[in-house]
Backbone as CSV, one residue per row, in Angstrom:
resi,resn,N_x,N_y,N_z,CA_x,CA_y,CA_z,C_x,C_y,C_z
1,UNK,12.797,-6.330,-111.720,11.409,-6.608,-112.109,11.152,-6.060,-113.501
2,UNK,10.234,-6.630,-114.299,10.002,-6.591,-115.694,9.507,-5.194,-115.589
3,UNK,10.025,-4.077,-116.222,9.303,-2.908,-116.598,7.777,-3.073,-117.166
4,UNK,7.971,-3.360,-118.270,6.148,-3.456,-118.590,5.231,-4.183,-117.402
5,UNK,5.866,-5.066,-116.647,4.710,-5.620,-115.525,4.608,-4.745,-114.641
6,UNK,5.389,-3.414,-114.574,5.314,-2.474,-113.651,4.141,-1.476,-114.253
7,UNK,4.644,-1.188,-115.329,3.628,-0.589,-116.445,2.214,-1.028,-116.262
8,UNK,2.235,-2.270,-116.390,0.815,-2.797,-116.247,0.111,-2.480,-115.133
9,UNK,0.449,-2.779,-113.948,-0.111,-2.278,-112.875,-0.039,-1.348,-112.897
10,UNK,0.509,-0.047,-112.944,0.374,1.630,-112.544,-0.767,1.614,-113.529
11,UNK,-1.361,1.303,-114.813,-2.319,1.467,-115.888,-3.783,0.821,-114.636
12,UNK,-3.652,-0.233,-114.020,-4.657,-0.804,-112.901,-4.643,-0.101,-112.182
13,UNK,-3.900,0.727,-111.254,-3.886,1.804,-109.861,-4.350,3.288,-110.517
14,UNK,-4.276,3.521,-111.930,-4.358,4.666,-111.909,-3.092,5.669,-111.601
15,UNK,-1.721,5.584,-111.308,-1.098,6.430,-111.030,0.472,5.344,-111.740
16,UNK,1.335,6.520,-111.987,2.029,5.878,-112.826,3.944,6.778,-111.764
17,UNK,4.497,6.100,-111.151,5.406,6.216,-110.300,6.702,7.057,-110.809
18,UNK,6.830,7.926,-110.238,8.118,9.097,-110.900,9.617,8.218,-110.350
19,UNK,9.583,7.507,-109.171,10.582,6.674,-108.970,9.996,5.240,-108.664
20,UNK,10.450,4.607,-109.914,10.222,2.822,-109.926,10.589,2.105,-108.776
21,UNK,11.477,2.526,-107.912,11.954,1.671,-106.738,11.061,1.575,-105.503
22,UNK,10.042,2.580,-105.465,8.993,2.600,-104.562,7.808,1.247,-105.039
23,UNK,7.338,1.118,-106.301,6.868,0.377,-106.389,7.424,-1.374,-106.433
24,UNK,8.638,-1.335,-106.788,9.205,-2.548,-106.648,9.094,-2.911,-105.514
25,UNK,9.712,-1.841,-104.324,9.655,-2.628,-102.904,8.608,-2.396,-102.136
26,UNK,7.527,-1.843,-102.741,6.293,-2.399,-102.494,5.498,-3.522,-102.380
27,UNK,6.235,-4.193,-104.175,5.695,-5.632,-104.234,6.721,-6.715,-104.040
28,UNK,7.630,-6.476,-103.077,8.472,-7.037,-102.538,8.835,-7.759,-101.061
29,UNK,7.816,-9.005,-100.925,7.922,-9.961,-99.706,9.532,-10.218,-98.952
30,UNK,8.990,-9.878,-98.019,10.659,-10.245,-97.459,10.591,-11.716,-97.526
31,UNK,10.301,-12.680,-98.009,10.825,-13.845,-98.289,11.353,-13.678,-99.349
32,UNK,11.400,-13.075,-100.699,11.955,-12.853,-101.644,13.302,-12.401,-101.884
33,UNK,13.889,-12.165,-100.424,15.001,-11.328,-100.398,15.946,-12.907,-99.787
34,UNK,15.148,-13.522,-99.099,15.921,-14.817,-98.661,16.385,-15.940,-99.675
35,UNK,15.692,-15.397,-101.073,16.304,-16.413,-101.964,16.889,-15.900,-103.120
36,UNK,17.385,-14.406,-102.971,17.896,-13.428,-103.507,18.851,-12.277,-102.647
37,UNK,19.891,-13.042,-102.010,20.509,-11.937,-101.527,21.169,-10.737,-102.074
38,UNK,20.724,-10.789,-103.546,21.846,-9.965,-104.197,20.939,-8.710,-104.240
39,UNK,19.355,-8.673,-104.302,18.560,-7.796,-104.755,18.907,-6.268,-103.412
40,UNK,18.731,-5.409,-104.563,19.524,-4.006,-103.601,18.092,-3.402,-103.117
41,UNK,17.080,-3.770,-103.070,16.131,-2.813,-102.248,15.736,-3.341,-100.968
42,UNK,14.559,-2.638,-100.248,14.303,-3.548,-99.023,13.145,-4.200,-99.488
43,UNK,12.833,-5.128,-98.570,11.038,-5.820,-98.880,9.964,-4.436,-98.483
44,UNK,8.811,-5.146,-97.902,7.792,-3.877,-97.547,7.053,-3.928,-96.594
45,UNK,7.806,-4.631,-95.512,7.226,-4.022,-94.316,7.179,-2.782,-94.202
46,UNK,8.067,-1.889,-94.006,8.480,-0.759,-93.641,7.136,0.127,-94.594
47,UNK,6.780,-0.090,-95.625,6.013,0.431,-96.667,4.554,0.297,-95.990
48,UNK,4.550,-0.980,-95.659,3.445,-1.192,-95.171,2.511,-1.095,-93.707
49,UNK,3.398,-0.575,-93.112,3.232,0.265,-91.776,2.622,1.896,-92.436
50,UNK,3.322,2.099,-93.108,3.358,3.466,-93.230,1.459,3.644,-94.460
51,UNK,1.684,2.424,-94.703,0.310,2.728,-95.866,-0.910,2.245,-95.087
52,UNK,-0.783,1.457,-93.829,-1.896,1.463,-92.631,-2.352,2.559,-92.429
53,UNK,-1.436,2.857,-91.806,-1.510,5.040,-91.326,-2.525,5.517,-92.281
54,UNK,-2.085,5.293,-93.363,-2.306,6.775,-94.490,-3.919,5.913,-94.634
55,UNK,-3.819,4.880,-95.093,-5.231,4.715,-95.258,-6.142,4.622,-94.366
56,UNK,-5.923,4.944,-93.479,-6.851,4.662,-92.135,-6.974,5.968,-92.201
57,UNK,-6.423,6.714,-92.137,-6.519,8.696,-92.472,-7.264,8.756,-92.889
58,UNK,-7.410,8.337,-94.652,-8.252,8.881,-95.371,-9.700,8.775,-95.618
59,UNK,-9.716,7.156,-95.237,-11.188,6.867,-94.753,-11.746,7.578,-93.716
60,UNK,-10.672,7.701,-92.654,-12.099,8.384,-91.310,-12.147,10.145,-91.924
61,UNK,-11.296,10.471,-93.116,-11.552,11.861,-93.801,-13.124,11.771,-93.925
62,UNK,-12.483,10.946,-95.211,-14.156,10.849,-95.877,-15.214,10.125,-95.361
63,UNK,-15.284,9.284,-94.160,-16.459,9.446,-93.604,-16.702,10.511,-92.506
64,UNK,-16.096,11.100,-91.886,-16.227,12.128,-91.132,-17.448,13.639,-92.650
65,UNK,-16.350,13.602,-93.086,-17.340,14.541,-94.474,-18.795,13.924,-94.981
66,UNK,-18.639,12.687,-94.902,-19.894,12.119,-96.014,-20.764,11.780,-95.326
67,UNK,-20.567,11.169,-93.685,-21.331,10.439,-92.986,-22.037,11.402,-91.884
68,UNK,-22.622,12.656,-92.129,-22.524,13.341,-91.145,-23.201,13.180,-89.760
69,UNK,-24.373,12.019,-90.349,-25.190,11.914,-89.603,-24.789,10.842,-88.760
70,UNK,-23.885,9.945,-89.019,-23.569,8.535,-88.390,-22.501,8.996,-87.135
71,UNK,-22.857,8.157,-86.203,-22.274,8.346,-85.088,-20.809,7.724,-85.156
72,UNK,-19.918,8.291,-84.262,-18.633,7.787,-83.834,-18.646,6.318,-83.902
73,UNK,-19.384,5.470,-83.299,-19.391,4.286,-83.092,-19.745,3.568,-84.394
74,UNK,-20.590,4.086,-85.742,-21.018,3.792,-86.708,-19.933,3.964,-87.624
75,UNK,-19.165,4.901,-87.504,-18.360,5.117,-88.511,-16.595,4.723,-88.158
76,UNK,-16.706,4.175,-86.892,-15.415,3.594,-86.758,-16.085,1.530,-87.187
77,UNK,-16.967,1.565,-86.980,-17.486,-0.139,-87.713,-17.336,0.370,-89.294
78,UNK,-17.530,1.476,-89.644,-17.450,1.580,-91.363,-16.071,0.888,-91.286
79,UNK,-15.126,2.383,-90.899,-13.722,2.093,-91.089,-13.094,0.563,-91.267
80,UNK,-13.593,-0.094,-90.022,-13.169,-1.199,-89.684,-13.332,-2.014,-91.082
81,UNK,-14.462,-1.725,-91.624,-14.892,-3.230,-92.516,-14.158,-2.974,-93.758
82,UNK,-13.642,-1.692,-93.704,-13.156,-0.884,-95.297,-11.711,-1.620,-95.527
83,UNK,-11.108,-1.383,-94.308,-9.855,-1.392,-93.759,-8.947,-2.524,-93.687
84,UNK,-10.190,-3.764,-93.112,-9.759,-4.961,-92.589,-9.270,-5.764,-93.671
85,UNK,-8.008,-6.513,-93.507,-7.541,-7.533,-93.999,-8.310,-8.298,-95.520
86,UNK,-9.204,-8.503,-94.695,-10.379,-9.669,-95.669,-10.727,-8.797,-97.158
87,UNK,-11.018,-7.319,-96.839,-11.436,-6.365,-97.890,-10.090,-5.749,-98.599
88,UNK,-9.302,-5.846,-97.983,-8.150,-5.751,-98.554,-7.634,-6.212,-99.886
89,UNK,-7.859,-7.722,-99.243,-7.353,-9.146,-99.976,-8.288,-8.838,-101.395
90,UNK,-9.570,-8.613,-101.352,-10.632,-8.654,-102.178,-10.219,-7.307,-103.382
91,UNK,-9.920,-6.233,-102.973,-9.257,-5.314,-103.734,-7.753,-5.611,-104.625
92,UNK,-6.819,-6.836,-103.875,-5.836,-6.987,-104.269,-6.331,-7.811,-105.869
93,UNK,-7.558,-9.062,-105.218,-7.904,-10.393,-106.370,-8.103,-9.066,-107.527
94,UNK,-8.857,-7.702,-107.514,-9.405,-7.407,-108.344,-8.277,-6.472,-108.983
95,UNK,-7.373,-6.272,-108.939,-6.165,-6.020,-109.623,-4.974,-7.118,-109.945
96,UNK,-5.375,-8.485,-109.727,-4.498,-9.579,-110.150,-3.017,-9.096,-109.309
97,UNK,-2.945,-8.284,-107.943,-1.643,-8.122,-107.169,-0.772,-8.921,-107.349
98,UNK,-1.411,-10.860,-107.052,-0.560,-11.738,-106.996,0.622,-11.817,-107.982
99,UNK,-0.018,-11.965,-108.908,0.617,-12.193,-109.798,2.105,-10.851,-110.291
100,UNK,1.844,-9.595,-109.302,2.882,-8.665,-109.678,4.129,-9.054,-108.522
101,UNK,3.909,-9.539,-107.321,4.340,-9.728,-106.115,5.778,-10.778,-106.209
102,UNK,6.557,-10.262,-105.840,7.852,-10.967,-105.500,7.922,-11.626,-104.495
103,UNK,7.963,-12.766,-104.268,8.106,-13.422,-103.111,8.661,-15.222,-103.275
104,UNK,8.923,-16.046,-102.123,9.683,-16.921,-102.154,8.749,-18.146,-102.800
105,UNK,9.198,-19.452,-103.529,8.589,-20.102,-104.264,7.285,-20.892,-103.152
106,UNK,8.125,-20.749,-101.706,7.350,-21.607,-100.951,6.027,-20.625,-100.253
107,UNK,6.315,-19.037,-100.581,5.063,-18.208,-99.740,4.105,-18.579,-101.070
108,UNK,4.777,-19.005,-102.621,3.785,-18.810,-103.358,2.690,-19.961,-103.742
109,UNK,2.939,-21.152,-102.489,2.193,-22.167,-102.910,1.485,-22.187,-101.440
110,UNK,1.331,-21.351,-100.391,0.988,-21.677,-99.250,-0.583,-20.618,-98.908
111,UNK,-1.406,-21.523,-99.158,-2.619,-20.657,-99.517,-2.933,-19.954,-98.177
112,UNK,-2.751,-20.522,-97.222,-3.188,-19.681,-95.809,-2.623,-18.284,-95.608
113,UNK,-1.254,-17.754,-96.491,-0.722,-17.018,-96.019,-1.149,-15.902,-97.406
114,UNK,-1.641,-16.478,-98.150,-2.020,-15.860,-99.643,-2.400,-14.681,-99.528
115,UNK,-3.735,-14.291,-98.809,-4.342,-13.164,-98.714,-4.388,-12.294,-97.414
116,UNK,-2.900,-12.583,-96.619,-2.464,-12.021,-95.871,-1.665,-11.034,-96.354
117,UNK,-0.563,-12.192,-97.411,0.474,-11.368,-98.259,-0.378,-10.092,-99.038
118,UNK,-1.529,-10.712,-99.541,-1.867,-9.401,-100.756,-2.663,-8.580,-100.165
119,UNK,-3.107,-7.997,-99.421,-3.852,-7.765,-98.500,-2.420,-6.302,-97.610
120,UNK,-1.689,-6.768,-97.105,-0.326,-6.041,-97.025,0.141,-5.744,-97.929
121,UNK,0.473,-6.359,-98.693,1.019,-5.572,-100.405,0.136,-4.095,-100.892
122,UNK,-1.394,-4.381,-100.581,-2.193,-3.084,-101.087,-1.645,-1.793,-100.466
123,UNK,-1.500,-2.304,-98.895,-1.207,-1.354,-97.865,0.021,-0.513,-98.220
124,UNK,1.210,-1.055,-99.189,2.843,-1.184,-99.144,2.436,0.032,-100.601
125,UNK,1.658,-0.337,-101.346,1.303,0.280,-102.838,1.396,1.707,-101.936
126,UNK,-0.664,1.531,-101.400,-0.957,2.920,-100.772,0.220,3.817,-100.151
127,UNK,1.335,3.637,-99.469,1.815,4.180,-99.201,3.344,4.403,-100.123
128,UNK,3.630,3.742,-100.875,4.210,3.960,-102.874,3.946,5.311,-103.044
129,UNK,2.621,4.905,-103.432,1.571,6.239,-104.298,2.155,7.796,-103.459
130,UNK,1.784,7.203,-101.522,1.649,8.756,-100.941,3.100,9.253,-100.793
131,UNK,4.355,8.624,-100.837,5.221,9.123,-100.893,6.018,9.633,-102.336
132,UNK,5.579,8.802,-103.417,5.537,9.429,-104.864,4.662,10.883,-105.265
133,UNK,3.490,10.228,-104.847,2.393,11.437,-105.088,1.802,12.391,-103.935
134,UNK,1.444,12.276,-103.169,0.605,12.581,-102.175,-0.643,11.926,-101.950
135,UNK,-1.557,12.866,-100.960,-2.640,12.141,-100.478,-3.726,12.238,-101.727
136,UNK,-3.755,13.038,-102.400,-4.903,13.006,-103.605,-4.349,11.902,-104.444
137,UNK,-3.085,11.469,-104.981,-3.214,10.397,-105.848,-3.708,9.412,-105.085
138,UNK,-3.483,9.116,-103.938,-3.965,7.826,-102.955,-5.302,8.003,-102.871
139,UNK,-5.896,8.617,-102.788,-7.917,9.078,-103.001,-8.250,8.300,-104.044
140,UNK,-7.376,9.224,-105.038,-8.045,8.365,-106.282,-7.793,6.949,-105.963
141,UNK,-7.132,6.212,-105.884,-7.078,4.943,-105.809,-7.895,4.381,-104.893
142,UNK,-8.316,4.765,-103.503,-8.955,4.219,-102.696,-10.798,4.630,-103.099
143,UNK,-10.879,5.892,-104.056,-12.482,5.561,-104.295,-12.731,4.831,-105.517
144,UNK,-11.452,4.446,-106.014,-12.034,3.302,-107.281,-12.308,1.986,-106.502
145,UNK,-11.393,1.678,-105.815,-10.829,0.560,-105.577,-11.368,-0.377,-103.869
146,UNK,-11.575,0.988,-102.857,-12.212,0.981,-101.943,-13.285,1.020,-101.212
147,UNK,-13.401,2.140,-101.473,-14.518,3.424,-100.905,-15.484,2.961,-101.720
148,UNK,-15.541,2.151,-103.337,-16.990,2.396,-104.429,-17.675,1.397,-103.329
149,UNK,-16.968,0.106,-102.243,-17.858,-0.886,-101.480,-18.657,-0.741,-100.228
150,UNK,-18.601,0.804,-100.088,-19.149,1.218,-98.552,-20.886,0.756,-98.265
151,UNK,-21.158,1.408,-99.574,-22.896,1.219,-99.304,-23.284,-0.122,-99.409
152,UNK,-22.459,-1.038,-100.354,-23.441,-2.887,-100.208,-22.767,-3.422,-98.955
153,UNK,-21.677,-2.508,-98.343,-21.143,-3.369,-96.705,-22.124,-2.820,-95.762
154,UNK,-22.499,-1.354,-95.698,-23.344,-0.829,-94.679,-25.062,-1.582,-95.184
155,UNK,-25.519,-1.629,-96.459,-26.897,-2.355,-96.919,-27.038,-3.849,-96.378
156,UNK,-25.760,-4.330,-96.016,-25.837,-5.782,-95.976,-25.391,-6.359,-94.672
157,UNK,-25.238,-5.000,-93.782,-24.381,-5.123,-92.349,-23.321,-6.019,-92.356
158,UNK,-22.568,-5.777,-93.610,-21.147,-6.606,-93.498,-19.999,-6.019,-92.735
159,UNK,-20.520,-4.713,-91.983,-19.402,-3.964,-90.898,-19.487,-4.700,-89.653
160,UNK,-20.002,-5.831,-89.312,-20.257,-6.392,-88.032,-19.160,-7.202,-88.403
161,UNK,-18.065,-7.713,-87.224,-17.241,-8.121,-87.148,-17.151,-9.454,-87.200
162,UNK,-16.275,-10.098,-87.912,-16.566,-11.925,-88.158,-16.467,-12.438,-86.605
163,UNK,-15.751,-12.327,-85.653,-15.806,-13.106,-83.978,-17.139,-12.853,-83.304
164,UNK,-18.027,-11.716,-83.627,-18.702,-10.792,-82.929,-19.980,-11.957,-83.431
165,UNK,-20.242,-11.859,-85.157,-20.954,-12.737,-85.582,-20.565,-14.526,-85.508
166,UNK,-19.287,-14.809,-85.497,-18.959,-16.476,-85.301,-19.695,-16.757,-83.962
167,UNK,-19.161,-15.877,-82.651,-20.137,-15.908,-81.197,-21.661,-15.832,-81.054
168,UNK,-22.143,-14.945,-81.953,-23.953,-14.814,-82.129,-24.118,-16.316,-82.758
169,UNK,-23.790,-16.654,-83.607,-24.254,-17.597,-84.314,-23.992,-19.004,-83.406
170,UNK,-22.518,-19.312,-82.976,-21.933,-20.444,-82.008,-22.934,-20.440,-80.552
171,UNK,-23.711,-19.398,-80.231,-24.473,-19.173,-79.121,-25.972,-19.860,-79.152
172,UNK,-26.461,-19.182,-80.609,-27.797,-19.707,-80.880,-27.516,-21.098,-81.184
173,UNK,-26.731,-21.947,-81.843,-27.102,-23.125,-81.753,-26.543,-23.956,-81.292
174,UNK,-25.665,-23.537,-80.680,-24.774,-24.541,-79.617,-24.336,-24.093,-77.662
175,UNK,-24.931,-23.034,-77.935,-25.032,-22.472,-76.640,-23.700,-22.373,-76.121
176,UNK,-22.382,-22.140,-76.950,-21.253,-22.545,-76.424,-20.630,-20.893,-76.902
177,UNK,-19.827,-20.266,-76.591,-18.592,-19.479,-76.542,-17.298,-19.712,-77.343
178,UNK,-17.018,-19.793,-78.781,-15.794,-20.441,-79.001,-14.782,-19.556,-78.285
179,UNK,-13.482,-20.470,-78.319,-12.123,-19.340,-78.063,-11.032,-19.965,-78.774
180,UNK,-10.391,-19.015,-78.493,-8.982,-18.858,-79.631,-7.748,-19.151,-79.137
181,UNK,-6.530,-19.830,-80.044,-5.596,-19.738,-79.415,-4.378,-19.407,-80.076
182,UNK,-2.869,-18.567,-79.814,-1.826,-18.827,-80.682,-1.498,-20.358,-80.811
183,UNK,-1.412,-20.442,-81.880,-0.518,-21.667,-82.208,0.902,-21.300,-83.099
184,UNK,1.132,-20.277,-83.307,2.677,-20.124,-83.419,2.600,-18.798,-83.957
185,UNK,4.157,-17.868,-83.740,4.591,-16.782,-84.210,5.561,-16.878,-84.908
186,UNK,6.007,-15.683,-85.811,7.149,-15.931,-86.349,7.355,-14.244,-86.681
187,UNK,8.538,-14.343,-87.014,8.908,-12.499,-87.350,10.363,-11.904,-86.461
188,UNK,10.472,-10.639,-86.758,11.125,-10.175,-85.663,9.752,-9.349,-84.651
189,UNK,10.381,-8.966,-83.718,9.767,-8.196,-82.565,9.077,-7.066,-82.782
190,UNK,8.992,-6.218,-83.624,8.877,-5.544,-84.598,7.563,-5.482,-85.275
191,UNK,7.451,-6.965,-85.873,6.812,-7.090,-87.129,6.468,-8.752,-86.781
192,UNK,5.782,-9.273,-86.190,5.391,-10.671,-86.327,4.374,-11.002,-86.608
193,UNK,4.138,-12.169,-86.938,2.920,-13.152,-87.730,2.254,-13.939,-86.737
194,UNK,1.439,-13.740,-86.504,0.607,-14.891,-85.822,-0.244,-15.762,-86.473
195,UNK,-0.284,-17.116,-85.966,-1.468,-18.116,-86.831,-2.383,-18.306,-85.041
196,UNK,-3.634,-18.508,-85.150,-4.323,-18.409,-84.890,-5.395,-19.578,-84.501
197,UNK,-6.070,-20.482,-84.011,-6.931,-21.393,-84.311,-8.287,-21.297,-83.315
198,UNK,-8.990,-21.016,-84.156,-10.531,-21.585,-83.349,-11.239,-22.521,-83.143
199,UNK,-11.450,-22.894,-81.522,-12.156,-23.977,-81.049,-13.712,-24.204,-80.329
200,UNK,-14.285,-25.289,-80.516,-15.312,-25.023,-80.029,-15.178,-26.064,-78.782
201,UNK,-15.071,-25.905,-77.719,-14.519,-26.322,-76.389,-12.985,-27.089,-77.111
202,UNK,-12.487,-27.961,-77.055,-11.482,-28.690,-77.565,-11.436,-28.973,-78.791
203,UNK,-12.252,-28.751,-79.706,-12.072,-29.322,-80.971,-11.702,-27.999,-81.739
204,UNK,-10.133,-27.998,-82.655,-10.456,-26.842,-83.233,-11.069,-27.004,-84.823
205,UNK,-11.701,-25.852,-84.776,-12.455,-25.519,-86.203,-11.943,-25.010,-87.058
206,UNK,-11.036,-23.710,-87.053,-10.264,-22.981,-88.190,-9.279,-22.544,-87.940
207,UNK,-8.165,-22.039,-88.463,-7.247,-21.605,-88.574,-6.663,-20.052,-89.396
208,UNK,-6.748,-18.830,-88.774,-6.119,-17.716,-89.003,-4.606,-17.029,-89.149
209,UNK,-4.379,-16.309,-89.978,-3.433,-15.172,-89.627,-3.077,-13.990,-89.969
210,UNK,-2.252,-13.648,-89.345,-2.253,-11.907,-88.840,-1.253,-11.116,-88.042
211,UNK,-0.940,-10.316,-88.569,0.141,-9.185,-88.059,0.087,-8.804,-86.743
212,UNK,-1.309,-9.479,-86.006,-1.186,-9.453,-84.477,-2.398,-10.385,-84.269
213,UNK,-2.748,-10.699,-82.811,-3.476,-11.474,-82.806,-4.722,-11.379,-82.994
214,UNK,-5.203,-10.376,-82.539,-6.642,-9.974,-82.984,-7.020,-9.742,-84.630
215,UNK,-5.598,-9.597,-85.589,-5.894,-9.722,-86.689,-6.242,-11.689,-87.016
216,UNK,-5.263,-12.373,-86.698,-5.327,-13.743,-87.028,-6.580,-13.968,-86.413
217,UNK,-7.390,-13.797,-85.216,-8.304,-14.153,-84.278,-9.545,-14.083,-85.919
218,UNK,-9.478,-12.775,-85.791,-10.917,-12.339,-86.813,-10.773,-13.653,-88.595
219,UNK,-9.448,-13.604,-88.629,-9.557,-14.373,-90.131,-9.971,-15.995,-89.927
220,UNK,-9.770,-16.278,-88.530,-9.998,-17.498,-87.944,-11.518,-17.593,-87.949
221,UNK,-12.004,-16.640,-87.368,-13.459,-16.889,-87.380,-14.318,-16.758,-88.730
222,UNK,-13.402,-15.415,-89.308,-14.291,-15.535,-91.042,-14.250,-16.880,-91.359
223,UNK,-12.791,-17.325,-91.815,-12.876,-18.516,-92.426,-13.789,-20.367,-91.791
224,UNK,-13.712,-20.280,-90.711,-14.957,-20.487,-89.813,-16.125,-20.767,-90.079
225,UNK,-16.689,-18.675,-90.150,-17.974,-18.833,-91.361,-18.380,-19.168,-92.436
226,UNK,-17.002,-18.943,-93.639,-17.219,-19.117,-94.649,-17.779,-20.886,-94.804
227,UNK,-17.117,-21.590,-93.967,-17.308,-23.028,-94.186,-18.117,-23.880,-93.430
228,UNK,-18.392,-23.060,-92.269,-19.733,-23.720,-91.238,-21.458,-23.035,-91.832
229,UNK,-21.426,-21.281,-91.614,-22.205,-20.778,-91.526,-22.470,-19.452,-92.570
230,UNK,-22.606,-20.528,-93.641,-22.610,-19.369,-95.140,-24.644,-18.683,-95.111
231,UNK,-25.043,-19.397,-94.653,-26.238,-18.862,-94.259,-26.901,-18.926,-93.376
């Protein structure tokens, strides 16, 4: 990978990597390795397990400290909305991730899987940073980058969950219940992908995915909203 494009991003994260190979296979899709067998690192799953953890840590830190007054139940809906996939993706657009990300020509034209990939890539960084740096360089990154969106998600009750709201809304005007279904996996056992589709009795409406099903379930219904019920 191009040194200066590595450069460039550590100048965007704020933290600048004592060993380069953490960040490479950070931004390293295991499809990228299928059309490159020669490349000597791993992809980033493995990275990205480990940067779930850490960031899920640090948020219920700092709302446990900041939120004193908010209940258990209030501040695991914070977590959730900080955390989730969708806000992820939105942190990745605002550092141009894509464009640092190694991956196969065909993950890079397949928009459904777009902001799944970058969205996991953030996760693969965060945990870069905590094994380069520790948990304070990862702070910094998560209150530039994270944490500054807590108050317009809690002002705007954007911590309510997209299925929770697709069902309120599918109720009031259709009096109906959608439900969900796999429509295919892929992965090892380990680590699999689910796609996802939402229906309203037989007809389906959208299509999700996700590192398990309740992740694909929820992107099924955002995307859902975004295109049925924007207001």
């Amino acid at each position: 990978m191009n040194i200066k494009k590595i450069s460039d991003l550590e100048k965007k994260i704020g933290y600048t990597f004592k060993n380069k190979n953490l960040i490479i296979e950070a931004l390293t899709h295991r499809s990228f390795l299928n059309e490159n067998p020669d490349f000597n690192l791993d992809h980033n799953e493995r990275l990205e397990f480990l940067g779930d953890a850490v960031l899920e840590l640090l948020i219920t830190e700092f709302l446990f400290k900041n939120y004193i007054n908010s209940t258990e139940g209030e501040m695991t809906n914070y977590r959730a909305a900080l955390v989730k996939g969708e806000n992820l993706a939105k942190v990745a657009k605002k550092i141009n991730l894509e464009s640092y990300l190694q991956m196969s020509r065909g993950e890079k034209n397949d928009l459904l899987s777009k902001d799944y990939i970058t969205s996991n890539a953030v996760e693969s960084i965060i945990a870069a940073m905590y094994i380069d740096g520790g948990l304070e360089v990862v702070n910094v990154f998560l209150n530039k980058y994270i944490i500054v969106d807590l108050e317009d998600i809690i002002q705007n009750n954007l911590f309510v969950d997209s299925k929770s709201l697709l069902q309120e809304k599918m109720q009031e005007k259709f009096s109906i219940t959608p439900s969900y279904k796999v429509m295919s996996q892929w992965g090892p056992d380990h680590s699999k992908t689910f796609e996802v589709a939402v229906f309203m009795n037989e007809i389906e409406l959208a299509r999700g995915i996700g590192s398990s099903k309740q992740k694909a379930e929820q992107q099924a219904a955002k995307i859902l909203l975004e295109l049925k019920y924007k207001n």
